[in-house]
C-alpha positions in Angstrom: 0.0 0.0 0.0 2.9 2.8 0.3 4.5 1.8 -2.5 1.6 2.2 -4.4 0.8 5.9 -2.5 4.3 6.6 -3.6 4.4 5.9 -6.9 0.6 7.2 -7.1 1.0 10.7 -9.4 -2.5 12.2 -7.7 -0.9 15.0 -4.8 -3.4 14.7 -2.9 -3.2 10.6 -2.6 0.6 11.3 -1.6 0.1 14.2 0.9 -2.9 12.7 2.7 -1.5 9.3 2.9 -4.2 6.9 1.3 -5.9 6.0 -1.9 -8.3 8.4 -3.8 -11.3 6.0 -2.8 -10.8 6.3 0.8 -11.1 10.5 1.1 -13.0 12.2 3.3 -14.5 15.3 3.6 -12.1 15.8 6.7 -9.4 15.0 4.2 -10.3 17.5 1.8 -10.2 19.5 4.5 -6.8 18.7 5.9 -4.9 19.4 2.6 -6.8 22.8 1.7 -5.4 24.1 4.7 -1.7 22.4 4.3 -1.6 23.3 1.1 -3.1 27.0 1.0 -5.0 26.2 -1.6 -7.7 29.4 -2.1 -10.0 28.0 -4.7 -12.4 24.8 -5.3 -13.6 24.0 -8.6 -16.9 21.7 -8.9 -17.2 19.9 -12.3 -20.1 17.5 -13.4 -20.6 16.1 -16.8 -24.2 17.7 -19.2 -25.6 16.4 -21.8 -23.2 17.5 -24.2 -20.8 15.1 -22.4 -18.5 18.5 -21.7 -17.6 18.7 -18.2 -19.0 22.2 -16.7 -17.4 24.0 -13.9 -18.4 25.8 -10.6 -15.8 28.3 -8.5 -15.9 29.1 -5.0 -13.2 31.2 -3.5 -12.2 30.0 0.0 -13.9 32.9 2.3 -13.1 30.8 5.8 -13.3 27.2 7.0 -17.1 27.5 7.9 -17.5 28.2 4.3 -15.7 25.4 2.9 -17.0 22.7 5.4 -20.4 24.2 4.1 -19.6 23.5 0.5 -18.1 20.1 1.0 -21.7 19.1 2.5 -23.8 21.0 0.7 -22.8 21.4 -2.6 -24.3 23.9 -4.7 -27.2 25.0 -6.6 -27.5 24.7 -10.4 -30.2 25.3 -13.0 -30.3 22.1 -14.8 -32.4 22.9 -17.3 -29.6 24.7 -18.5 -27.7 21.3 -18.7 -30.3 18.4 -19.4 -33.3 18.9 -22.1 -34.9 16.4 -20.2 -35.4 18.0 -17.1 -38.5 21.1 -17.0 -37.3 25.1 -16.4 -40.3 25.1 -13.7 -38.7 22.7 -11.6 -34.8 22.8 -12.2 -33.2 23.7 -9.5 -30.6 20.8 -8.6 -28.1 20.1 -6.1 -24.1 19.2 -7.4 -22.6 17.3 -4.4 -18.5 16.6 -4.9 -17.4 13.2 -4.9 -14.1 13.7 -2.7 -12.2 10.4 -4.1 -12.5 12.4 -7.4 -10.4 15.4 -6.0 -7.2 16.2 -7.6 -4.8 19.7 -7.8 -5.8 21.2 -10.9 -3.2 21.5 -12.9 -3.9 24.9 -14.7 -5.1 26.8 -12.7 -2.1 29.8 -11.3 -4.3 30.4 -8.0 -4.1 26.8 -5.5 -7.2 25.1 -6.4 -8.5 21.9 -5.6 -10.9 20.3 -8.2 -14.1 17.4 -7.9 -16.1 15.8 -9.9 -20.0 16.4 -8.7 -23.1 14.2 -8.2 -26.6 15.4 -9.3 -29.3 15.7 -6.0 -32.9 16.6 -6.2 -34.9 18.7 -3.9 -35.1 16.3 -1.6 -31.8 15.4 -1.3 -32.1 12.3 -3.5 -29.8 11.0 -6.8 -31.1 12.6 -9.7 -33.1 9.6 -11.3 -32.1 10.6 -15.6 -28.5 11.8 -14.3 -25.8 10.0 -16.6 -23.9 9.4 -13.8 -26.0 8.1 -11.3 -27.7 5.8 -14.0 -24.2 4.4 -14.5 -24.6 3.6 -11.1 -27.9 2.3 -10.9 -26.9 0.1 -14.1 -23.4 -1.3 -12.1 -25.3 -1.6 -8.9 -27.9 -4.3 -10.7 -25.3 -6.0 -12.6 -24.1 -7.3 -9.7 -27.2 -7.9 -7.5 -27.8 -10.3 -10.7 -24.4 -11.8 -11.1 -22.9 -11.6 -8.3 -20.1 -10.0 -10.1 -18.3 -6.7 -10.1 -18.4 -5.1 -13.7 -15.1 -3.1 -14.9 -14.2 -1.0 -17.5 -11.3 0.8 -19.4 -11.3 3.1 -22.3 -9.4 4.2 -25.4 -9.1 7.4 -26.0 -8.3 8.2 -29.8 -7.9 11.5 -30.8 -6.6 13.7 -33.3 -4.3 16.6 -33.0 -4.1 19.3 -35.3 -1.5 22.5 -35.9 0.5 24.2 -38.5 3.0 21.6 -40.6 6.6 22.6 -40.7 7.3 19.6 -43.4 10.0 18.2 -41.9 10.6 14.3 -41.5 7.1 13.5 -42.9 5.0 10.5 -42.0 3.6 8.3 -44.2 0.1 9.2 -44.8 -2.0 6.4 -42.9 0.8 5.1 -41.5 1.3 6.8 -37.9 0.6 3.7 -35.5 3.6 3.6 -32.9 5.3 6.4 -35.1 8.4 8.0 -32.8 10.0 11.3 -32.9 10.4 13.0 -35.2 8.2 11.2 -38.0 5.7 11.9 -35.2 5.2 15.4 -34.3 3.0 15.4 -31.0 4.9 12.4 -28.7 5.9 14.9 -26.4 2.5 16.7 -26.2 0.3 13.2 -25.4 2.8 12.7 -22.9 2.3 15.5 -20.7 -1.1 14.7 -21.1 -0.7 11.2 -19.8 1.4 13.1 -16.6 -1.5 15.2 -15.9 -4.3 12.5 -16.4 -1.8 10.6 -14.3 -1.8 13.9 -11.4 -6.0 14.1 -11.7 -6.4 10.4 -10.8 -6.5 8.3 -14.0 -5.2 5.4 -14.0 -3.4 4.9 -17.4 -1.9 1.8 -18.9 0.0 3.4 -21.9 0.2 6.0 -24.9 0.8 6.3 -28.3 0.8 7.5 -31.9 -2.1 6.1 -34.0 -2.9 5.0 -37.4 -4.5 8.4 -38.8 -2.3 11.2 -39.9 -2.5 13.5 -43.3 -1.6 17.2 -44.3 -4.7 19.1 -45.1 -4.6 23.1 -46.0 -1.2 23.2 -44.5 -2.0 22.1 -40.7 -1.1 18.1 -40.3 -3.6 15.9 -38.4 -1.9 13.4 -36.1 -4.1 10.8 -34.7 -2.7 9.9 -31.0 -4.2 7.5 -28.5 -4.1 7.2 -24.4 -5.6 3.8 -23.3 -6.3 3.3 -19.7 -6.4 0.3 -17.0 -9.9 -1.6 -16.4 -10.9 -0.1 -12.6 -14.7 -0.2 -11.9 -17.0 1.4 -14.2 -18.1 4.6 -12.1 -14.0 5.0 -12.2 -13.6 4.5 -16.0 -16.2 7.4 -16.6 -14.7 9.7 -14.2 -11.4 9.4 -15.3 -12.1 9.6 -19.3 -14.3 12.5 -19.1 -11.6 14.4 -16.9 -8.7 12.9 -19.6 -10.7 14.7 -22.3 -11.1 17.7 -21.0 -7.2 17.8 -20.0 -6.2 16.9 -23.3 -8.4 20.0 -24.8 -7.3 22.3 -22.2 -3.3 21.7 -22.9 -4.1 21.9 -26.5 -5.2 25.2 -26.3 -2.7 26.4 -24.0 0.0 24.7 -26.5 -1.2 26.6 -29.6 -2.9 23.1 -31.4 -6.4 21.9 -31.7 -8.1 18.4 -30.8 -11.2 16.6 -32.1 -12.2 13.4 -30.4 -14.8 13.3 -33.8 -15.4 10.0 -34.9 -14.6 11.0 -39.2 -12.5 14.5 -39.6 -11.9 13.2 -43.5 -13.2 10.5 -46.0 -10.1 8.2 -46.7 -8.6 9.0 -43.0 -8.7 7.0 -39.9 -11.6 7.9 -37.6 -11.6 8.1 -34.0 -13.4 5.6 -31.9 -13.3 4.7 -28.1 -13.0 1.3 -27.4 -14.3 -0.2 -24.5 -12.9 -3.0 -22.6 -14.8 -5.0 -20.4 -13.7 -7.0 -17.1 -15.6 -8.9 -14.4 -14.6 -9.2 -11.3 -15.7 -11.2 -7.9 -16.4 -10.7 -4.2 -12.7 -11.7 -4.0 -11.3 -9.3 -6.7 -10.7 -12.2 -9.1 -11.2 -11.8 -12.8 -13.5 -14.3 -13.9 -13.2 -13.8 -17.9 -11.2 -17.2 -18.1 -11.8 -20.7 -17.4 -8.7 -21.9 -15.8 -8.8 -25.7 -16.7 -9.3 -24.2 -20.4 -7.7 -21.6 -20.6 -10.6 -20.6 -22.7 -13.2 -17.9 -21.8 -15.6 -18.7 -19.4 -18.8 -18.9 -19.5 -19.2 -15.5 -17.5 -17.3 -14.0 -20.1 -19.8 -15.6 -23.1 -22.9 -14.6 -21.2 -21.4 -10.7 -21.2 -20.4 -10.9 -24.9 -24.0 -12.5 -25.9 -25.8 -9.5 -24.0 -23.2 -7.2 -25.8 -24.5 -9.4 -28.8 -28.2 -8.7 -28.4 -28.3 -5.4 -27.8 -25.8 -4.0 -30.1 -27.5 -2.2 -32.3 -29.2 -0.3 -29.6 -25.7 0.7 -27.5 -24.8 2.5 -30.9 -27.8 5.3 -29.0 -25.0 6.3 -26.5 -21.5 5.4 -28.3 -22.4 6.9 -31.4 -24.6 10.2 -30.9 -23.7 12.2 -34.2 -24.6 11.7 -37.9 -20.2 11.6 -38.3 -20.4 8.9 -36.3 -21.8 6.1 -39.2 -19.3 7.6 -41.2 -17.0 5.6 -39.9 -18.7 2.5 -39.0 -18.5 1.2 -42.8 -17.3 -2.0 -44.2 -13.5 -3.1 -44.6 -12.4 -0.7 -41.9 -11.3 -1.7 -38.9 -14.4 0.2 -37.5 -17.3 -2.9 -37.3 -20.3 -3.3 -39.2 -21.8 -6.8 -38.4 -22.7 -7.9 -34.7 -20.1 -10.7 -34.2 -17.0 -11.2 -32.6 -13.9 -13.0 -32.5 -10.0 -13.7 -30.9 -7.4 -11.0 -31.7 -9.7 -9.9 -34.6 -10.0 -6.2 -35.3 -13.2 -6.8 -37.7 -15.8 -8.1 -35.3 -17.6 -5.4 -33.2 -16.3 -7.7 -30.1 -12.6 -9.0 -29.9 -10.9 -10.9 -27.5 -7.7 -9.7 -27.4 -4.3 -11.9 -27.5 -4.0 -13.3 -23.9 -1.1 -14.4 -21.8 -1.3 -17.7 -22.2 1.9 -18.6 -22.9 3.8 -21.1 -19.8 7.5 -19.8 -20.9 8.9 -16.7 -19.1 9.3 -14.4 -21.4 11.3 -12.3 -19.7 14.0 -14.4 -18.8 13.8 -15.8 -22.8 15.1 -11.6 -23.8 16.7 -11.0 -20.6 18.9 -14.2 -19.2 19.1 -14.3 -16.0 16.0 -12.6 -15.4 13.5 -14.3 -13.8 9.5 -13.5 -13.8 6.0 -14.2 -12.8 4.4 -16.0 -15.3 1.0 -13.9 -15.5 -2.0 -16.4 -15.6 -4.3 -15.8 -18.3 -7.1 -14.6 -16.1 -5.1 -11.6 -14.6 -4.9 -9.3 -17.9 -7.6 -10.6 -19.8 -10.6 -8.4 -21.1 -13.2 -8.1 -23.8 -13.4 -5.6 -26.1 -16.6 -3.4 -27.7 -15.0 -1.4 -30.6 -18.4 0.3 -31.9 -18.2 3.5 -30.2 -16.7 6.9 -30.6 -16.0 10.3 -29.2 -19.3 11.2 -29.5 -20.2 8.8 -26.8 -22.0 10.4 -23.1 -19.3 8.2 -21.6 -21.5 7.1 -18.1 -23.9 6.2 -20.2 -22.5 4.3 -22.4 -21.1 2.0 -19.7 -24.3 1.9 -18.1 -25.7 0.6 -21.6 -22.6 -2.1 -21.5 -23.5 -3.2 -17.8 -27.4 -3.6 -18.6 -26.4 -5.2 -21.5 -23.6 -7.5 -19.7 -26.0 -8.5 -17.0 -28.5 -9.2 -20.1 -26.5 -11.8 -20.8 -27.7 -13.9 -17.7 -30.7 -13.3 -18.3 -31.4 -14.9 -21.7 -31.6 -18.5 -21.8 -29.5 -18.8 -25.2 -26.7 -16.6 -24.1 -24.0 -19.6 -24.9 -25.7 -20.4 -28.4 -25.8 -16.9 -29.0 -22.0 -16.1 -28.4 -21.5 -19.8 -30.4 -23.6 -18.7 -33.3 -21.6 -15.2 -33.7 -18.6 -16.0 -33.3 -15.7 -15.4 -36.1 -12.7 -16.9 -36.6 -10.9 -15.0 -39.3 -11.8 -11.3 -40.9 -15.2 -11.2 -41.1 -15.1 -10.2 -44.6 -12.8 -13.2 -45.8 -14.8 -15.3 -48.7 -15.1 -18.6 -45.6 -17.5 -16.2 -43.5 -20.0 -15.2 -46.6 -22.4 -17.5 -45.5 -22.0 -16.2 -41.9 -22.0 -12.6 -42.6 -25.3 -13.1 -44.2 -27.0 -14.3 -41.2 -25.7 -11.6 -39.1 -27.2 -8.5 -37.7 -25.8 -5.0 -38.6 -25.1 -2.1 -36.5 -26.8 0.7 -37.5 -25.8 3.2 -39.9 -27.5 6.5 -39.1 -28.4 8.1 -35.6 -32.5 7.5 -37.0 -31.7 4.1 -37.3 -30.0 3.7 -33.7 -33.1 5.9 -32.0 -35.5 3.2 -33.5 -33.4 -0.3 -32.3 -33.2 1.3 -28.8 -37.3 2.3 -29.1 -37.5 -1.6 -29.7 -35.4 -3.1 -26.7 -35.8 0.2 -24.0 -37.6 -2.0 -21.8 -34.2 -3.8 -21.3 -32.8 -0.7 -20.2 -35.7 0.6 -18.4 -35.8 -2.7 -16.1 -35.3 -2.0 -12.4 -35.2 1.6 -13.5 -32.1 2.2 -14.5 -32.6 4.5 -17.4 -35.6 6.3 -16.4 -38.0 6.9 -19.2 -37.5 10.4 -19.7 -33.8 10.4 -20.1 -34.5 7.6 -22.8 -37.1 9.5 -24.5 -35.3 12.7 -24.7 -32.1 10.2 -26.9 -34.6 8.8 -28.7 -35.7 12.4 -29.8 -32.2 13.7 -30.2 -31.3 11.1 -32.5 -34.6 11.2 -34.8 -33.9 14.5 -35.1 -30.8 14.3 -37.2 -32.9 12.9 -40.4 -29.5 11.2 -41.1 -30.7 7.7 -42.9 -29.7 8.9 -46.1 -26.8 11.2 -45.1 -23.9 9.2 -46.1 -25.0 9.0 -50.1 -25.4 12.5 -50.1 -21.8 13.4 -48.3 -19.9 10.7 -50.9 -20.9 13.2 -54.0 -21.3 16.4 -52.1 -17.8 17.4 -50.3 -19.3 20.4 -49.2 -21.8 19.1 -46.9 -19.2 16.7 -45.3 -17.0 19.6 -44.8 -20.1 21.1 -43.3 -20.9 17.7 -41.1 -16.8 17.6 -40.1 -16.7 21.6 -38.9 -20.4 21.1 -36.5 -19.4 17.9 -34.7 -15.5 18.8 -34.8 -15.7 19.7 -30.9 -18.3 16.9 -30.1 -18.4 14.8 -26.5 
């Protein structure tokens, strides 16, 4: 436990002494006055998926125990078309394992991210994050299990091209210095992700990068480690608004859109699922087998099921279809496979191998052979940047814990399974039986219209927050979109430049 306080990057978890998780209001408390920090900043996610900001200036310590247990009042109407103007008025309540030293700001401050209470004092029912919540809190009074999750952020960054050591167009995954022209700028990224809380597992260049008017576009990536799903949320939405915030004050821009250019790499956000038990074991493998287990089939059938509907929260802009097309490594069908980046749902390679491979490149080295249970995840590659991220991981957990609850979950994940690219001449029988994400926000708004009762079961997504994506998405018109944008380059400039800054 102090090792892991001292290598922590979080200030706060190496002043105070203990894990994020474990923070008290007393805590917050402590290291405000240790640390003559004169500012807190509440954030909380809206419907945009932007995180929105409250200041309070430290006036005395009567006013900041006040503000710790109190929170704040904010007109949500202002932030959720779902909730009334006649009866707004909503409480933002920090969540102190959240808290972290923000790193911009030139006055001390100490920022958290915020819950949503009513009136009464009670979780906001339609609030993305507390839905999260409510969807992580059933999938585990029906499993048993504990559901995780990690993202991958993709994005693009974009400035001025000095044409110097150029990359090859499409070709920027793993690119170093000085092919690649922002390593140094995703890495203090990563260090202040790191500093906020996030737990990250690595960084890199990506596949996308082209010049365009001058500026070059250099896709980049920042994938984090699976930590429970109310976690995962917090930490990408607080990654992504780091990442813009350094990007401005660097002189570049950012998109996190999905398509930026036809021919280019989009910009998804993969989602890796784990499940844990009451013991913090991950239960994705069978261990005589070596295979996945059957927990792990029964999450990728529910996955399976309602796929075309989780498109409602991954994908929530007309740019997104654009790049879910065939032939990309973007999916299109409903299937999935092992170490296969052309099924929506890939297993990805394991450590399975018995030999130490560390001692095989570094004699005298010796290891702990990893069992393949420890690392291994399952990964939904559908959605984007575009995504509400808390909900989209409540629609993953809903449909996870779907999975126990159909009786054909095994013959389901049997039935869809792929063994080589999906498009490969062997699977043309296959790929004809399968269903199809799909390809415009209309047609996402009327498969989750179909299935909502899944995700309305046990109230988890109330009603009216489902209504109000339903009416979002039919409002696009979109089902024809992409035809028009392949002969018109004008609209799909148009379409790239409004959803350039969406999520």
């Amino acid at each position: 436990m102090t090792s892991n306080i001292a290598l922590n990057k979080n200030h706060l978890v190496q002043t105070l002494g203990k894990p994020a998780d474990s923070f008290t209001k007393d805590d917050i408390i402590s290291y405000v006055i240790s640390q003559d920090i004169a500012m807190i900043n509440f954030m909380y996610p809206a419907e945009d998926g932007k995180l929105k900001t409250l200041n309070f200036i430290i006036n005395d310590l009567q006013y900041l125990d006040t503000i710790l247990s109190y929170g704040e009042r904010v007109d949500g109407s202002s932030l959720f078309s779902h909730i009334e103007a006649g009866n707004s008025d909503l409480y933002v309540l920090p969540r102190f394992r959240t808290a972290f030293r923000d790193p911009f700001a030139e006055i001390p401050t100490v920022t958290m991210l915020c819950s949503f209470l009513d009136k009464d004092g009670k979780p906001v029912d339609n609030s993305p994050e507390y839905t999260l919540q409510k969807a992580c809190s059933e999938f585990t009074a029906k499993t048993g299990l504990y559901f995780e999750a990690m993202g991958e952020l993709e994005f693009y960054v974009i400035a001025p091209d000095d044409f110097t050591f150029p990359a090859k167009d499409q070709r920027g995954y793993h690119e170093s210095s000085p092919y690649a022209k922002f390593n140094e700028f995703r890495t203090q990224c990563m260090h202040l992700i790191a500093s906020a809380g996030g737990q990250i597992k690595y960084g890199h260049s990506e596949v996308g990068n082209f010049t365009l008017d001058g500026n070059i576009y250099e896709q980049n990536e920042i994938e984090f480690l699976p930590v429970p799903a109310q976690d995962a949320a917090d930490q990408i939405a607080i990654a992504k608004w780091i990442i813009r915030t350094l990007a401005r004050k660097s002189g570049y821009n950012v998109t996190f859109s999905p398509k930026i250019s036809t021919g280019k790499a989009g910009s998804g956000m993969h989602i890796h699922i784990r499940l844990i038990d009451k013991n913090g074991k991950n239960v994705m493998i069978n261990p005589a087998t070596h295979t996945l287990s059957d927990n792990a089939l029964r999450a990728i059938a529910g996955m399976i099921k309602l796929a075309p509907s989780i498109t409602a929260f991954g994908n929530t802009n007309p740019t997104s279809y654009f790049r879910l097309v065939p032939h990309q490594e973007a999916p299109t069908s409903v299937c999935w496979g092992d170490r296969n980046r052309s099924v929506l749902i890939r297993v990805p390679l394991g450590w399975t191998a018995t030999t130490d491979m560390c001692a095989v490149i570094n004699p005298g080295s010796n290891a702990t052979i990893l069992t393949p249970d420890m690392k291994q995840t399952v990964e939904i590659r559908s959605a984007d940047g575009s995504a509400d991220i808390y909900l989209l991981l409540a629609a993953l957990a809903v449909a996870c814990r779907y999975g126990w609850e159909i009786p054909d979950a095994l013959q389901c994940a049997a039935d869809t399974y792929v063994k080589v690219n999906i498009h490969a001449q062997e699977n043309a029988e296959l790929l004809s039986r399968l269903t199809h994400l799909p390809a415009s926000c209309e047609e996402s708004a009327r498969c989750l219209q179909e299935v909502r009762h899944i995700y309305e079961e046990d109230n988890v997504f109330s009603s009216s927050l489902l209504d109000s994506i339903i009416k979002k998405l039919s409002a696009f018109e979109d089902n024809n979109l992409i035809s028009r944008a392949q002969t018109d380059s004008a609209l799909m400039h148009q379409l790239v430049d409004t959803y350039f800054h969406c999520g």
